[in-house]
N, C-alpha and C positions, 0 to 999 in steps of 0.2 A: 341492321340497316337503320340509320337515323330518319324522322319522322320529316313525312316530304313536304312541311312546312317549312321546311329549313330552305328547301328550292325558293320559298321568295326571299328567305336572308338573303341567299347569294343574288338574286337577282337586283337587292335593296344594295348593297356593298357595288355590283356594277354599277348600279347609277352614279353614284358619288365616288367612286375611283373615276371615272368617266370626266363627272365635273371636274375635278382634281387633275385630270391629266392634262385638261386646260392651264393648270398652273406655272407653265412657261412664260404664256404674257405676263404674268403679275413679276417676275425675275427677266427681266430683257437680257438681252444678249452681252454676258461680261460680265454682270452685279456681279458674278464668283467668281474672283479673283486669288488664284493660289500663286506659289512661283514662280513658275513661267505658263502659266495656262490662265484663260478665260475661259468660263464656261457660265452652264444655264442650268435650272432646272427643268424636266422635263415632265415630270409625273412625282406624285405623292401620294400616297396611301391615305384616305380617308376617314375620318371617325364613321364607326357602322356601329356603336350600340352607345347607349346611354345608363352608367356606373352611379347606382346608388350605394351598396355596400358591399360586402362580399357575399355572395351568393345572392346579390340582385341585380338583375341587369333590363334593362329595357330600353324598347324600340324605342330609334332615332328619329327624328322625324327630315322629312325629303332634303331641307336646308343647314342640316347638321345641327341642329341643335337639339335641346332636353327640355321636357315640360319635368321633367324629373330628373333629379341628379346631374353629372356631366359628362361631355363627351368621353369617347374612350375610343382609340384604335387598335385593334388586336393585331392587323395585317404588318407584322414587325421586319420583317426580312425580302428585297428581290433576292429570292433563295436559287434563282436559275436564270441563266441569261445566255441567247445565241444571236445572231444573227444572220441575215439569207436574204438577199434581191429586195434589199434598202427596208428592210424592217428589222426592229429586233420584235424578239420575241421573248418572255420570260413571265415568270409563275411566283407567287407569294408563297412565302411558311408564316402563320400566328403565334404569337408571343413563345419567340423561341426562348427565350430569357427563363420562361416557366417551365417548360417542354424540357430542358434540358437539367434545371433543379428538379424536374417532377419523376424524370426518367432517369439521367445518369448520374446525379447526387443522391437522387434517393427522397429528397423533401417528401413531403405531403401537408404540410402543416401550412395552411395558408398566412398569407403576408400582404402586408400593403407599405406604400411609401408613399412620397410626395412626388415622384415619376410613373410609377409602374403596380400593379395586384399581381397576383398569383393567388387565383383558385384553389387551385388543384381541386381534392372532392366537390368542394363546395362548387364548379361551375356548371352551366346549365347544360352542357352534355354527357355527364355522369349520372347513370349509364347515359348511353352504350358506353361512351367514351374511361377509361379508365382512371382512376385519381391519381396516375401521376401526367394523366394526357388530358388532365378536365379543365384546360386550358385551349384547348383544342376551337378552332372556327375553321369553316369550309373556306380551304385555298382559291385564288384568282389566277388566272392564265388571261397574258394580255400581250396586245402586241403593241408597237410604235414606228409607223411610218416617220423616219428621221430624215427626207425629203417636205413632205407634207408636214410634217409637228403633228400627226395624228394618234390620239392613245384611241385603242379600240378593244374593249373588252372580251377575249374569246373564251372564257369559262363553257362550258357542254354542258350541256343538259342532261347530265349522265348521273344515274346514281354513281359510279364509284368517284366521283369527286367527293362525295360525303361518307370513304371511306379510306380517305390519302392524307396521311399525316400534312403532308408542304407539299409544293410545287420545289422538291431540291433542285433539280439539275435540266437544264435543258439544253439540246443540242439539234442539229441542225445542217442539209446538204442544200442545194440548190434544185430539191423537189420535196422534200419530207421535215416537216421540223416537228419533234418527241420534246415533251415535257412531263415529267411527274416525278414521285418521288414513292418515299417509305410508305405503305401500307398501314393505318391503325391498329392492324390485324394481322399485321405480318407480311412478307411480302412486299413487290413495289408494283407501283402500279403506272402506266403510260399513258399520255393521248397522244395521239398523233393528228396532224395537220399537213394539208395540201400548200407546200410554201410557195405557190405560184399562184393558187385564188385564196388560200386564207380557208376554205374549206376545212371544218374538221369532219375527221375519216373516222374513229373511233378510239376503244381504248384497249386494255387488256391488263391482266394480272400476272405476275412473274411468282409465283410459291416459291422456288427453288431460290432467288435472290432476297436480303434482307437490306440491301441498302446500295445508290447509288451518287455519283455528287457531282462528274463533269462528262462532257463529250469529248473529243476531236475528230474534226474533216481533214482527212490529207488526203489528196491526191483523188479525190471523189471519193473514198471509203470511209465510211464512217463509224468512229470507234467510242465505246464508254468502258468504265471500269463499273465494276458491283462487288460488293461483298457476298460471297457464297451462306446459306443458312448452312449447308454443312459446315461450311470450314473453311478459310482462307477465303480468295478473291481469285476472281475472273477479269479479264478483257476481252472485250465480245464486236463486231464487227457486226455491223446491221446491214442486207443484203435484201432488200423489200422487194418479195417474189408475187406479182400480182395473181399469179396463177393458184397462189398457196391458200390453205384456210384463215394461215397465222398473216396476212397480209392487212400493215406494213410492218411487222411485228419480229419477223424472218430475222434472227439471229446466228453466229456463229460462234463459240468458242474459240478465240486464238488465243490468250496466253494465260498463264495460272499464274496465280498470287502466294503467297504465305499468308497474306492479311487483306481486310479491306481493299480496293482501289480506290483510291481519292482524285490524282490528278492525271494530265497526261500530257506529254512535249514530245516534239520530233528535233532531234537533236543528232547530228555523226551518220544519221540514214538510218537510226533505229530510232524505234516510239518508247520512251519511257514512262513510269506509272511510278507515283508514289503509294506509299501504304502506309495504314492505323496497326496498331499491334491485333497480333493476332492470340485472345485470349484462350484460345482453345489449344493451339499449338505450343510447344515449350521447345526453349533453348538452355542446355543447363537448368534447368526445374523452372524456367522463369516463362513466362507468354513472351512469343516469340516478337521483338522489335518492330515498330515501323519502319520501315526503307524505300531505296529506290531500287525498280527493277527497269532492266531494258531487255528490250527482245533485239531478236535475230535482227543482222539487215532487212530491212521492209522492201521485199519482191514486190519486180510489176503488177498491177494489182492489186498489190496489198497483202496483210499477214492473212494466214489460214488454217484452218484447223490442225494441220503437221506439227505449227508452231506451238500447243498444244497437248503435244501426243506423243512421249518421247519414243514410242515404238515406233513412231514413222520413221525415225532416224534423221528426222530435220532440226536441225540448230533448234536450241530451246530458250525462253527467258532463263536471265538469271541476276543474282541478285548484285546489285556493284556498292551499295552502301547501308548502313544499318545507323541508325541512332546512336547505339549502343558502340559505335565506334570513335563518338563523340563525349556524350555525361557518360562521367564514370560512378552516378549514382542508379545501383541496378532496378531501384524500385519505381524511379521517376522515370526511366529509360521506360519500362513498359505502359507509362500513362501518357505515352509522349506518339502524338501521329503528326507524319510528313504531311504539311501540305503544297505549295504551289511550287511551280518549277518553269524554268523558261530559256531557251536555247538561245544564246547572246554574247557575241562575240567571241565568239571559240569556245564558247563554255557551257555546260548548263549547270544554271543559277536552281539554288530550292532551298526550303526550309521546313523546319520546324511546328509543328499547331502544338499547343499550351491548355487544356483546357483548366479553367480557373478553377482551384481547390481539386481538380479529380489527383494530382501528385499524393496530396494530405489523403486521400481517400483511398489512394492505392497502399501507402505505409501503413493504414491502420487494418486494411487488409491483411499485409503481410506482418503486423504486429499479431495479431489473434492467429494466424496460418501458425508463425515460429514459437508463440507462446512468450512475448514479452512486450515489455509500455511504451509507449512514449507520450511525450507534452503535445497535443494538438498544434499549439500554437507556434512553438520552437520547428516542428515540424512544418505547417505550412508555409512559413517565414521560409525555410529552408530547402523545401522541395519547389517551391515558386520559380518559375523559369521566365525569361524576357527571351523574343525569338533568335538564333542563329541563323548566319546566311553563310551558305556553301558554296562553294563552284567545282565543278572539274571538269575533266576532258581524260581522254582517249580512255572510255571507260572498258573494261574487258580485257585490256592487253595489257602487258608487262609495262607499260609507262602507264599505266591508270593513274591519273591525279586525281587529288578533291583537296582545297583549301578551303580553310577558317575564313569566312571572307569580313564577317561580325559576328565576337561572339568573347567568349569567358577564357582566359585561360587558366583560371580552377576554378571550379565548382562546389557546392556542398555535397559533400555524400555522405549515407549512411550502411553499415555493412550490415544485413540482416542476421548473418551468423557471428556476429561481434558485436550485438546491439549493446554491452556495456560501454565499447567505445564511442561513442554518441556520435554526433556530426562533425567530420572535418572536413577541413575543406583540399581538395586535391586535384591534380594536375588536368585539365581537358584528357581524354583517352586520345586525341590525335596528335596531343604532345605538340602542340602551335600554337603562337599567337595570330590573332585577328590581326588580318592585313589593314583592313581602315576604321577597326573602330570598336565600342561596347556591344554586349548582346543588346537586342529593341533600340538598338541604334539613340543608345543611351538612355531608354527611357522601359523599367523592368515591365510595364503596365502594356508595352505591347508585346503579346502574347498570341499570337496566330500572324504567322505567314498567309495571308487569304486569298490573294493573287498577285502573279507576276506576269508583265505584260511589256512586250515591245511596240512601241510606238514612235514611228517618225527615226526611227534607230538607236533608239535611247530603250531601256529600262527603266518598267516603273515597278514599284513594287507596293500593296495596300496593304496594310494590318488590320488587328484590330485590337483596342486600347481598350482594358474595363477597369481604366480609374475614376472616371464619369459611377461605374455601376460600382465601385467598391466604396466611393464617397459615400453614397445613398445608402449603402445598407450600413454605414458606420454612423451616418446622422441620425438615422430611424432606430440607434441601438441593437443593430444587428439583427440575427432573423431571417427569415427564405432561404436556408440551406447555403449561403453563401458568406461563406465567414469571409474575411478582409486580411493579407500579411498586414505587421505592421511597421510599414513602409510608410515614411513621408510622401503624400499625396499634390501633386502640383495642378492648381484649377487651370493654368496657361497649356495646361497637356491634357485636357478633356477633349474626347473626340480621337477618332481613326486617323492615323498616319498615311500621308504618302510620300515614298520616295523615290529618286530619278538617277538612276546610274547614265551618266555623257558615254562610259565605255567599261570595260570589262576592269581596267586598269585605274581608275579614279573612284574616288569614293562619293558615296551617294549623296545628292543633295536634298534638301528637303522641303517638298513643296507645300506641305500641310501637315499641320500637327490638330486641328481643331475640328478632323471630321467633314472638308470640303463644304465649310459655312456653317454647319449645324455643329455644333459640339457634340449633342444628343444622337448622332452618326455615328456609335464607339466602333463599327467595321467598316470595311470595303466588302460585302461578302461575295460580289461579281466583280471583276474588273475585262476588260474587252475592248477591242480595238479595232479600227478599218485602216483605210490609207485615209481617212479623214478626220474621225473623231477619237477618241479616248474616251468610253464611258464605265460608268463607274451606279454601281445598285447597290444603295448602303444597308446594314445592319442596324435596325433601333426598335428596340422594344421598348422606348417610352409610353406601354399604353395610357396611362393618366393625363398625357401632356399634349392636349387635342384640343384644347379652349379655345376663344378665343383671345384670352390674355396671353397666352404662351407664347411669347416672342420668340423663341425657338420649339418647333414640334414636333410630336410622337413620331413613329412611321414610316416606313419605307421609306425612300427616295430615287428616282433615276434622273443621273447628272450627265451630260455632256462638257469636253471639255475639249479648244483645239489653242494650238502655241500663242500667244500673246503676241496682236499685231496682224493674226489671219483676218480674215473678210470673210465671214460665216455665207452670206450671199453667193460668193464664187464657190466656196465647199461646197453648198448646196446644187447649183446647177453643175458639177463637176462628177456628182452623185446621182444624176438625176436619171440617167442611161442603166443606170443599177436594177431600175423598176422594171424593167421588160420582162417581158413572162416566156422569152427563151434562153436555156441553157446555157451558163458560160464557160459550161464543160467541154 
């Protein structure tokens, strides 16, 4: 348990995410101007410590400023975002840029640049906190009246906030809204909230799960995916039984995974989930692929535990597409997880997540596994992937389609049992070309699919670009576990992508390439919609770039955005009936 001095840090980061959420009036309504959208900011992540060197950090003072050293925001990621009866609601994760060299690259060696540090041992929660999590700061849960413009802090006053990696995922009905994420210790952890007075209820520990990342509400039932610690993934349906001890907490098992669950769409009358590979399970000796699963038709009701349980003898999930059906390089196939997905125009849309360098980290795996070399750098050059977009329909039946919608049509591979063969380059495994266009929609640097989202009838889709984050580590000479391909870097393409499909049939247009105003935005890692706005919770681990020189800054961000030529006024009162504290179930 962390030392309950830390309860006034969090309480010290409230106040100034607070002021901060004020920071709409400073951006009036439209400064952000993408391609066919105007929008606003709505909240920023505030500096909460002041960076002297590595392994010094010191209190901020009330007005964000340093009697020592300079600002710094750790709060990097809207790592969770829902929405329920005209607020959102959503949770921070800290310097996930380090979290992710400290844990799944493997770093430890601390690092600095002229954006961002990385700890690791050396940060001031190790212990408890571990040196590849010594990066680590107590996550925020906040809401935002999008009627009112109101940011409202809802952090609890709970120790296990000071034992939750992020705020990943949060979801949400029109009486309960859950937010929390990965456990530091294993485990995930939740809080839950009264989404009618904003009351929080409590929280609770899940031992048995090791990770989860989105919700779905269809039809009143509300659903999430997890990664099982045993093995594979779950889809779970929350059923809050006041009567029970676990209340709101009351879970059910409906569908099983092979891997992780990542996302989830209602698409043909069934709910599908994407997945990460699953390293425990094998395919052909390999960890078995990320993919897309769909369940049974979704009964009145909702799915149920039958769906589940194949001795019930009820229809079962199963699996309709694999990665592995697309690169036909088998080593980067396992380093490769599905992410977002979105049911749109006869089809559902999904893709791809990329994680930078883990391809080069899975070959040198399987290089010391088979017992032979390779070039680091010819390798990451090689295994380096830009996102693919899919589509299909009539998934399960003997017309099952899935088209290359963007994407490669040959790839680098390398054969692990013919490593004299080195890399060549060879045919997609779907045997198609892309119907509109390059993988990352021509640009290699974007690498995650991180949502898909229908708005106003269109398709949007966010990335996220880390040539912003590969520049930096190539100026600073390299260092922090994030080597760089060597790929010509273009500064006009710093920042997150968004794109806009008009229809299933036309290719996508492109409303942003530079991060929706901030270039230092390298994701979209929420994207979400109403009948009103489009919003968007960016990815930025800039923690060094909090000053007050920094004409673009560290940080969170949460954006609004509605079609160019609305009258935000008339959305506003149009939304305003949203607020009622009865059911529009």
């Amino acid at each position: 348990m962390l030392p309950s001095c830390w309860f006034r840090r969090v309480a010290l980061i409230a106040f100034s995410l607070l002021a901060l959420g004020l920071l709409g009036a400073l951006y009036p309504w439209g400064s952000i101007e993408l391609g066919s959208l105007n929008g606003e900011l709505l909240a920023k992540a505030a500096p909460d410590e002041c960076f002297v060197e590595i392994g010094d950090q010191r209190p901020i003072n009330e007005d964000g400023s340093c009697d020592v050293g300079i600002p710094k925001v750790n709060e990097s990621y809207v790592w969770g975002l829902t929405k329920t009866r005209g607020r959102l609601w959503g949770g921070s994760g800290p310097n996930i840029l380090c979290l992710i060299g400290g844990t799944l690259l493997g770093t430890g060696t601390p690092s600095q640049n002229d954006s961002w540090v990385c700890e690791y041992g050396a940060g001031p929660y190790v212990p408890p906190a571990s040196e590849g999590t010594g990066d680590w700061r107590p996550g925020t849960i906040f809401s935002y009246d999008v009627v009112a413009n109101r940011y409202v802090d809802r952090t609890p006053d709970d120790p296990m906030i000071l034992d939750t990696l992020g705020m990943r995922a949060a979801g949400s009905n029109s009486n309960f809204v859950y937010i929390g994420g990965p456990g530091l210790h294993g485990g995930i952890n939740l809080f839950a909230f009264n989404a009618i007075t904003g009351r929080y209820i409590g929280s609770k520990h899940f031992p048995e799960f090791g990770n989860i990342r989105k919700w779905l509400d269809h039809d009143g039932v509300l659903y999430t995916t997890v990664g099982n610690v045993a093995g594979g993934g779950s889809v779970l349906r929350f059923d809050p039984d006041r009567a029970s001890p676990n209340f709101p907490f009351d879970y059910t098992i409906v569908g099983k995974l092979n891997g992780d669950g990542s996302e989830l769409a209602v698409h043909e009358g069934h709910l599908f989930a994407s997945t990460w590979p699953n390293l425990a399970g094998t395919v052909g000796g390999f960890p078995a692929p990320g993919g897309i699963w769909m369940s049974p038709v979704i009964p009145e009701g909702g799915l149920t535990a039958d769906h589940a349980n194949p001795a019930s003898g009820a229809e079962q999930w199963q699996q309709v597409f694999s990665y592995a059906q697309y690169d036909p390089d088998l080593i980067t196939v396992v380093a490769t997880g599905m992410g977002a997905l979105a049911s749109f125009d006869g089809y559902l849309f999904f893709g791809p997540m990329h994680v930078p360098t883990v391809g080069l980290v899975a070959h040198q795996i399987a290089a010391a596994q088979f017992g032979y070399e390779i070039d680091p750098t010819e390798t990451l050059l090689n295994s380096s992937r830009a996102i693919s977009i899919f589509r299909g329909k009539d998934f399960g039946t003997s017309n099952q389609q899935v088209e290359l919608v963007y994407g490669s049509e040959a790839l680098p591979a390398f054969n692990p049992f013919k490593p004299e063969e080195g890399w060549k380059l060879a045919p997609n495994s779907m045997g198609m070309a892309p119907l509109f266009g390059p993988s990352g929609f021509g640009n290699i640097f974007n690498n995650y699919t991180w949502g898909m989202q229908v708005y106003r009838g269109e398709l949007y889709v966010v990335t996220m670009d880390w040539s912003f984050v590969a520049s930096e580590v190539l100026a600073a000479g390299g260092g922090g576990g994030l080597p760089t391909p060597p790929i010509p870097i273009d500064p006009d393409n710093f920042g997150a992508d968004l794109w806009r499909f008009p229809s299933a049939n036309e290719p996508a247009v492109l409303e942003s390439q530079t991060g929706f105003g901030n270039y230092l935005n390298y994701g979209g890692r929420v994207l979400l919609a109403d009948d009103a706005y489009l919003y968007i919770g960016s990815a930025n681990a800039m923690n060094l770039r909090a000053g007050a020189d920094d004409e673009f800054k560290g940080g969170w961000e949460l954006l609004k955005f509605l079609p160019r030529g609305e009258n935000p006024a008339l959305v506003h009162a149009q939304q305003a009936p949203l607020r009622s504290g009865k059911s529009r179930r």
